[in-house]
PAMARNU-679113 format. One record per residue: residue number from 1; residue in one letter; x, z, y of N, C-alpha, C in turn. Coordinates in steps of 0.1 Angstrom, whole numbers, padded with zeros to 4 digits. Layout:
BEGIN
<r midren="NUM" nudren="A" n_px="X" n_pz="Z" n_py="Y" ca_px="X" ca_pz="Z" ca_py="Y" c_px="X" c_pz="Z" c_py="Y"/>
...
//
This chain:
BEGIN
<r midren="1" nudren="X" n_px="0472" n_pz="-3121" n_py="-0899" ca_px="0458" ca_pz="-3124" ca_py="-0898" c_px="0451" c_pz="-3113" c_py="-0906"/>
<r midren="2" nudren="X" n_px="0441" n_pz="-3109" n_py="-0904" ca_px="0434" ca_pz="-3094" ca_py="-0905" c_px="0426" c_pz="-3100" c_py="-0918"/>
<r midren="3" nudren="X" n_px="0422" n_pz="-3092" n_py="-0931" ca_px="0412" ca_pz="-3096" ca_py="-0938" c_px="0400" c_pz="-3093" c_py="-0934"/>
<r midren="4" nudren="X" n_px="0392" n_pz="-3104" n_py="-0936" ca_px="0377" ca_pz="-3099" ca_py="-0939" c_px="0369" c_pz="-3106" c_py="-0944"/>
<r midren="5" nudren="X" n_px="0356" n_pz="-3098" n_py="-0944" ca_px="0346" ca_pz="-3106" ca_py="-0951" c_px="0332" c_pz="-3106" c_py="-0945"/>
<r midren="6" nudren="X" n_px="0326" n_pz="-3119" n_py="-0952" ca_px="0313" ca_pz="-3122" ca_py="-0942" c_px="0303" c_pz="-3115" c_py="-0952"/>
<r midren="7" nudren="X" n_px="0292" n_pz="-3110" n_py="-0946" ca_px="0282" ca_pz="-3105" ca_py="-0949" c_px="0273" c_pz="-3109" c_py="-0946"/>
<r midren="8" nudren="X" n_px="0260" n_pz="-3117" n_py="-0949" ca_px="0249" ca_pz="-3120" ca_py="-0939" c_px="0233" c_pz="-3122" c_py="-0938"/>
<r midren="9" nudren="X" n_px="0232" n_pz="-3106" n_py="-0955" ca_px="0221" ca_pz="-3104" ca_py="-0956" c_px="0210" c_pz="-3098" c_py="-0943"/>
<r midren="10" nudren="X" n_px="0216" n_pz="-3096" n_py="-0934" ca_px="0210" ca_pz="-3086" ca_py="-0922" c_px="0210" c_pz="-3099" c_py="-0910"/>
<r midren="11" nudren="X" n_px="0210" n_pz="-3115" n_py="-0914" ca_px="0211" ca_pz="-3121" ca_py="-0904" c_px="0198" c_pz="-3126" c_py="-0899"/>
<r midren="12" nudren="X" n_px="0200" n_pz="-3125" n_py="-0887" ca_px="0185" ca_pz="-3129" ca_py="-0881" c_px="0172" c_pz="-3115" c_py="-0880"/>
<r midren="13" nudren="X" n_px="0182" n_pz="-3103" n_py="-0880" ca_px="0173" ca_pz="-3092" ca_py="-0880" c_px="0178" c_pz="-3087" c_py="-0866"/>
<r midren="14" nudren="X" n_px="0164" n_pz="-3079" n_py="-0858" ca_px="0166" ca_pz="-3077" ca_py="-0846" c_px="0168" c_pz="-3063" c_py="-0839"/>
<r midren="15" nudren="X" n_px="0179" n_pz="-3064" n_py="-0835" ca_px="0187" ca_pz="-3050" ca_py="-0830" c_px="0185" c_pz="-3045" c_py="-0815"/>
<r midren="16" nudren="X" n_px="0188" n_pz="-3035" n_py="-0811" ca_px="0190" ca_pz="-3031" ca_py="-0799" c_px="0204" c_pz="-3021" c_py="-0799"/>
<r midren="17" nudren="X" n_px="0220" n_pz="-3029" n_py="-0792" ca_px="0230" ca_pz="-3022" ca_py="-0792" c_px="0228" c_pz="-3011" c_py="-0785"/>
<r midren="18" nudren="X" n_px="0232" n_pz="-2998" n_py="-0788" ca_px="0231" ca_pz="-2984" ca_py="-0782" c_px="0246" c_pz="-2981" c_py="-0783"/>
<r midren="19" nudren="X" n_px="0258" n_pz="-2990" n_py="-0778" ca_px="0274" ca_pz="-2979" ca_py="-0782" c_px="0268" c_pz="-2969" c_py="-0770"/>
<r midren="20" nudren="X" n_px="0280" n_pz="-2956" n_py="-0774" ca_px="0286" ca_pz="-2947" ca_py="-0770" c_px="0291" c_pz="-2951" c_py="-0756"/>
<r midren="21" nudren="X" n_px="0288" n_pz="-2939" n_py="-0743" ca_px="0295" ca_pz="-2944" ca_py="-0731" c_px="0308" c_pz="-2940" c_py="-0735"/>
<r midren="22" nudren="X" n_px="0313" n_pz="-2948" n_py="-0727" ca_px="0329" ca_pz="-2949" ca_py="-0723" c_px="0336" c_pz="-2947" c_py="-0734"/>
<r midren="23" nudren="X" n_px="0330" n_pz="-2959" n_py="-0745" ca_px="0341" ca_pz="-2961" ca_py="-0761" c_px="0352" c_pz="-2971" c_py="-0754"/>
<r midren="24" nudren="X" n_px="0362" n_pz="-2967" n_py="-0761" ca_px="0376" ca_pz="-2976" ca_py="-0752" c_px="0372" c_pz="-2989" c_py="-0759"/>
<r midren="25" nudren="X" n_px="0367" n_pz="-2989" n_py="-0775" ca_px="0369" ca_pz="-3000" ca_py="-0780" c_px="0360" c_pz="-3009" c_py="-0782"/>
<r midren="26" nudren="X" n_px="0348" n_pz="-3004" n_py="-0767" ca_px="0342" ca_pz="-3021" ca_py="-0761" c_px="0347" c_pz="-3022" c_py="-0749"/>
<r midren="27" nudren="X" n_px="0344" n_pz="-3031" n_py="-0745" ca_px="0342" ca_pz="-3036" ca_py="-0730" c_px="0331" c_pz="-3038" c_py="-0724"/>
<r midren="28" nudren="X" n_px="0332" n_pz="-3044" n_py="-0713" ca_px="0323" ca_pz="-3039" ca_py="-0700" c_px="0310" c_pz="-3049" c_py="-0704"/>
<r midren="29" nudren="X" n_px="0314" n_pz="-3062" n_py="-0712" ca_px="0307" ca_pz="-3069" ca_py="-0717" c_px="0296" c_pz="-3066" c_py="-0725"/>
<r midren="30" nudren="X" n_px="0303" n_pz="-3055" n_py="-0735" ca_px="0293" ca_pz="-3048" ca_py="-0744" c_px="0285" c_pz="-3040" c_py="-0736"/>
<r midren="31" nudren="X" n_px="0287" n_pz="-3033" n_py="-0725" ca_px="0276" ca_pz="-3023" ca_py="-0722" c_px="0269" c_pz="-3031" c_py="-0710"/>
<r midren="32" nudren="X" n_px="0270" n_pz="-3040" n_py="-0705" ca_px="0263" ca_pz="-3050" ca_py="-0700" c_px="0250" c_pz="-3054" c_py="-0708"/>
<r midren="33" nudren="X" n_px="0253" n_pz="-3060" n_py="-0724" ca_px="0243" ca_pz="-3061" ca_py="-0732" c_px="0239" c_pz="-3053" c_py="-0735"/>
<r midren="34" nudren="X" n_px="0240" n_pz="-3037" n_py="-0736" ca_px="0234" ca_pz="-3023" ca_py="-0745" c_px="0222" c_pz="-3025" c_py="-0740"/>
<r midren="35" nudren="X" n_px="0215" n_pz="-3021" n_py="-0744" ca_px="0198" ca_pz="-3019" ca_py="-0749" c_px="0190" c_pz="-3029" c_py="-0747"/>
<r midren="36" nudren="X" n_px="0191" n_pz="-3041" n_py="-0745" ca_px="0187" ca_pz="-3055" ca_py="-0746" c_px="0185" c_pz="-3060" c_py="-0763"/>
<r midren="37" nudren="X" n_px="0174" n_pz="-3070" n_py="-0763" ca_px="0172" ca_pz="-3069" ca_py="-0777" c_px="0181" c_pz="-3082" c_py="-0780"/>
<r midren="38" nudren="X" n_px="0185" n_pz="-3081" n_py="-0794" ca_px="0192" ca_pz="-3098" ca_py="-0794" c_px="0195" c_pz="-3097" c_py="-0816"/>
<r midren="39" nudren="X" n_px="0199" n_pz="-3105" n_py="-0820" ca_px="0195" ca_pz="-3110" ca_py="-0834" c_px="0209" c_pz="-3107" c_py="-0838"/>
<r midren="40" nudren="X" n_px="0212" n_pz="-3104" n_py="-0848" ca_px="0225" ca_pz="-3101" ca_py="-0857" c_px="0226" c_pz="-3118" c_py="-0861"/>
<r midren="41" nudren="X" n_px="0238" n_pz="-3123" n_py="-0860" ca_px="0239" ca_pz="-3136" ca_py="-0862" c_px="0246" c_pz="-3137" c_py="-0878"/>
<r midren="42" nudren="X" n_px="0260" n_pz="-3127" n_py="-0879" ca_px="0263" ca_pz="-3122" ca_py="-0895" c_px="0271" c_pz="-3110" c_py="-0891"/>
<r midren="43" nudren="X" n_px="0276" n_pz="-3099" n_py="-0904" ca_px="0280" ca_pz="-3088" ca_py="-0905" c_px="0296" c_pz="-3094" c_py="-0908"/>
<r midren="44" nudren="X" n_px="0307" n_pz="-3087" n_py="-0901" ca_px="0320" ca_pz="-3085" ca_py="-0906" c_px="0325" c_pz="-3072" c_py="-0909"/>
<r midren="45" nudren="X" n_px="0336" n_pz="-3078" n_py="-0921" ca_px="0341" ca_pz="-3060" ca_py="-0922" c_px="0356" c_pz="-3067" c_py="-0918"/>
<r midren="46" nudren="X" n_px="0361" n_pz="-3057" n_py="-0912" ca_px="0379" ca_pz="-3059" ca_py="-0905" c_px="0381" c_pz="-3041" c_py="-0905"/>
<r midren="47" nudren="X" n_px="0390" n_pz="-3045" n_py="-0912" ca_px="0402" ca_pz="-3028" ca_py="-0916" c_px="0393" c_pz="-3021" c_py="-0918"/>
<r midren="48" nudren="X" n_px="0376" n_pz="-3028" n_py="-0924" ca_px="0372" ca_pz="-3017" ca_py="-0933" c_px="0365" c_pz="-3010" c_py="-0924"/>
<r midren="49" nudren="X" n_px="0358" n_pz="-3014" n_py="-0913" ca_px="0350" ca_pz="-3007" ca_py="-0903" c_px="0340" c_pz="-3024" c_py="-0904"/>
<r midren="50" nudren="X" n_px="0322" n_pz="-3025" n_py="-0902" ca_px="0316" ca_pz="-3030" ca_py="-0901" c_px="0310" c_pz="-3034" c_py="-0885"/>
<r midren="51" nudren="X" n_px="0313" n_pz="-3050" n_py="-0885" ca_px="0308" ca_pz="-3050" ca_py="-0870" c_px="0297" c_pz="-3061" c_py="-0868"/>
<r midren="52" nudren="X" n_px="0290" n_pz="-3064" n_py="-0863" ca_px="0278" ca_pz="-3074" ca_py="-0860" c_px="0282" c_pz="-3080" c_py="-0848"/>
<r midren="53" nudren="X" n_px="0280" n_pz="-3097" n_py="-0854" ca_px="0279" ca_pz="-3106" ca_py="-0842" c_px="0264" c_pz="-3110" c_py="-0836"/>
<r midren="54" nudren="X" n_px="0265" n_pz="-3104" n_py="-0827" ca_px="0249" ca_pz="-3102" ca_py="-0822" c_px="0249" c_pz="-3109" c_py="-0809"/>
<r midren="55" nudren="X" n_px="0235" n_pz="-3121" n_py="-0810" ca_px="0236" ca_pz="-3132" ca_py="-0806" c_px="0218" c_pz="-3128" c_py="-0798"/>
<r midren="56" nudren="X" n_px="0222" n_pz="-3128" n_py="-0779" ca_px="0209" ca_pz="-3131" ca_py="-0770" c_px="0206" c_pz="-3139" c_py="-0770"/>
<r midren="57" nudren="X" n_px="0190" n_pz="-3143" n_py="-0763" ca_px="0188" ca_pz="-3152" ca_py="-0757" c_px="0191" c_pz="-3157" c_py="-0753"/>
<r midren="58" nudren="X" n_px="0202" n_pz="-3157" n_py="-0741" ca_px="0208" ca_pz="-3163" ca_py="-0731" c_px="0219" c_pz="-3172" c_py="-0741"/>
<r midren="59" nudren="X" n_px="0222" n_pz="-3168" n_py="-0752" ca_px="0232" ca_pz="-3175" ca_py="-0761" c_px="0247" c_pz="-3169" c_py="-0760"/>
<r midren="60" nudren="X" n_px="0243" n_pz="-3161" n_py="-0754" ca_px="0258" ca_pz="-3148" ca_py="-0756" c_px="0253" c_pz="-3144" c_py="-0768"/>
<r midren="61" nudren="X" n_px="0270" n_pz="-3144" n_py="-0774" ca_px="0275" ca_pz="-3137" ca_py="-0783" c_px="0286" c_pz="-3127" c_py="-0784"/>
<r midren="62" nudren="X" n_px="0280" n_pz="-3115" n_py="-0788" ca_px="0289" ca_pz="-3100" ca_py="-0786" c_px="0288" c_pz="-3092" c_py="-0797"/>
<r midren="63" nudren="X" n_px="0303" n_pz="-3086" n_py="-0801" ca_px="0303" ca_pz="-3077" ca_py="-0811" c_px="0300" c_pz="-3069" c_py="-0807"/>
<r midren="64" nudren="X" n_px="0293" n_pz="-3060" n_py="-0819" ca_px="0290" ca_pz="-3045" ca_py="-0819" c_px="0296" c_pz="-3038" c_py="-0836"/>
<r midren="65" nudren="X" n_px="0302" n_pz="-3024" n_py="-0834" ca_px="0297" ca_pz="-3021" ca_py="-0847" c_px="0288" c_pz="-3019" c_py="-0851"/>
<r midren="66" nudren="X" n_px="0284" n_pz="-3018" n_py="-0867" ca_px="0269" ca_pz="-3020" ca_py="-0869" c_px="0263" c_pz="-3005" c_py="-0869"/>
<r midren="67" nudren="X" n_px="0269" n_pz="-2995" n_py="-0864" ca_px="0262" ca_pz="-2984" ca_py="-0865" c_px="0259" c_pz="-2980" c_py="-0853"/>
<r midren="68" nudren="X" n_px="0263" n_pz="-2992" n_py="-0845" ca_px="0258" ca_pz="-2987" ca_py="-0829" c_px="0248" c_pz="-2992" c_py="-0825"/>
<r midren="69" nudren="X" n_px="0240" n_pz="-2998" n_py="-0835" ca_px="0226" ca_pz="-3008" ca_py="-0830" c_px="0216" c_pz="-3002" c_py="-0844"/>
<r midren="70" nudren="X" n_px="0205" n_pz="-3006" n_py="-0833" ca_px="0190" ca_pz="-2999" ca_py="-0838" c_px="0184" c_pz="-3011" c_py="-0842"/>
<r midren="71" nudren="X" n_px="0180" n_pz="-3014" n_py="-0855" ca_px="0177" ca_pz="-3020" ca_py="-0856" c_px="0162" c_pz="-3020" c_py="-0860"/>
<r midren="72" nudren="X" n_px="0153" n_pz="-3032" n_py="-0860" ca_px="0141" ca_pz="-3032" ca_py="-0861" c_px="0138" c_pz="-3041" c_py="-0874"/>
<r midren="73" nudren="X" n_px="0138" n_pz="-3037" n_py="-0888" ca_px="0139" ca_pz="-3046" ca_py="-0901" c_px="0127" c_pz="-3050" c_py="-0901"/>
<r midren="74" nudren="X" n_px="0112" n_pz="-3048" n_py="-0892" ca_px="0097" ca_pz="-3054" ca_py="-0895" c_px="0097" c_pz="-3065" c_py="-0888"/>
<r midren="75" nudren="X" n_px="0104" n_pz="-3069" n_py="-0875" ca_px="0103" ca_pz="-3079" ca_py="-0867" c_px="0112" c_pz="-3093" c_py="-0873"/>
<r midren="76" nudren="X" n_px="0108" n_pz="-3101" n_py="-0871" ca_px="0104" ca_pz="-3117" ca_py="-0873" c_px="0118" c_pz="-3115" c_py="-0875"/>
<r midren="77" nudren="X" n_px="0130" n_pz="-3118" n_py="-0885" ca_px="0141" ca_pz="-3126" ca_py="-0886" c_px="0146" c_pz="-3140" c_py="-0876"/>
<r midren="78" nudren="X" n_px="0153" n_pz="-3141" n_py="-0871" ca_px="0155" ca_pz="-3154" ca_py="-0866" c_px="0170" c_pz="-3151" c_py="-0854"/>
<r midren="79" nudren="X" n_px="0177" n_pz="-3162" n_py="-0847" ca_px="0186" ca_pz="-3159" ca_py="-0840" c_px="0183" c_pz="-3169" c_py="-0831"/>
<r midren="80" nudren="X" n_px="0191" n_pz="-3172" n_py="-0816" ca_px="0189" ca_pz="-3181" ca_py="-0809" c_px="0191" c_pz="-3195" c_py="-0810"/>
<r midren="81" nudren="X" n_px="0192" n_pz="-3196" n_py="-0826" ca_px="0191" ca_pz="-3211" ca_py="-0832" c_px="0178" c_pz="-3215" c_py="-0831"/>
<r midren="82" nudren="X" n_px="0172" n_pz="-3208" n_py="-0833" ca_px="0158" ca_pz="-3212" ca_py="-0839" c_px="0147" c_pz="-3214" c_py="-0832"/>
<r midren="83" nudren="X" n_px="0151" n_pz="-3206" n_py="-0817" ca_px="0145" ca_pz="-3212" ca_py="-0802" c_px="0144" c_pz="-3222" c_py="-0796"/>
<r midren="84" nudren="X" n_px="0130" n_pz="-3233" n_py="-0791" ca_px="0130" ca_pz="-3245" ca_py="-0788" c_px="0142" c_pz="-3243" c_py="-0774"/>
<r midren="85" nudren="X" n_px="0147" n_pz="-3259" n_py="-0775" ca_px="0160" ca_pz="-3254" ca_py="-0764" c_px="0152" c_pz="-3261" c_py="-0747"/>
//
């Protein structure tokens, strides 16, 4: 089992993923969501590389590293919890 740790001062802040084309280490899923806006839900670190679980409207949830997303620190905090359902 891989160590890690939760981080989750950055939660509920609003990103837009921008990976890299044709990184082997997303999938098709990730670049489906790229440039769509969606809420960092919490930060993990695994083998010491930083990744965000980043949570749409639609209530997909998709990792990104966190240096692949833009993020927007003035806009409203919040995640798809907090949307009337």
């Amino acid at each position: 089992m891989s160590d890690h740790r939760h981080r989750t001062p950055l939660r509920g802040t609003e990103v837009i993923p921008r990976p890299q084309p044709d990184n082997p280490e997303y999938s098709a899923v990730n670049y489906r969501y790229a440039g769509q806006t969606g809420h960092i839900h919490e930060v993990v670190e695994i083998g010491g590389r930083e990744l965000a679980k980043v949570g749409f409207d639609d209530r997909k949830i998709v990792y990104y590293f966190l240096e692949d997303l833009e993020r927007d620190d003035a806009a409203d905090k919040r995640t798809f919890h907090d949307l009337p359902e």
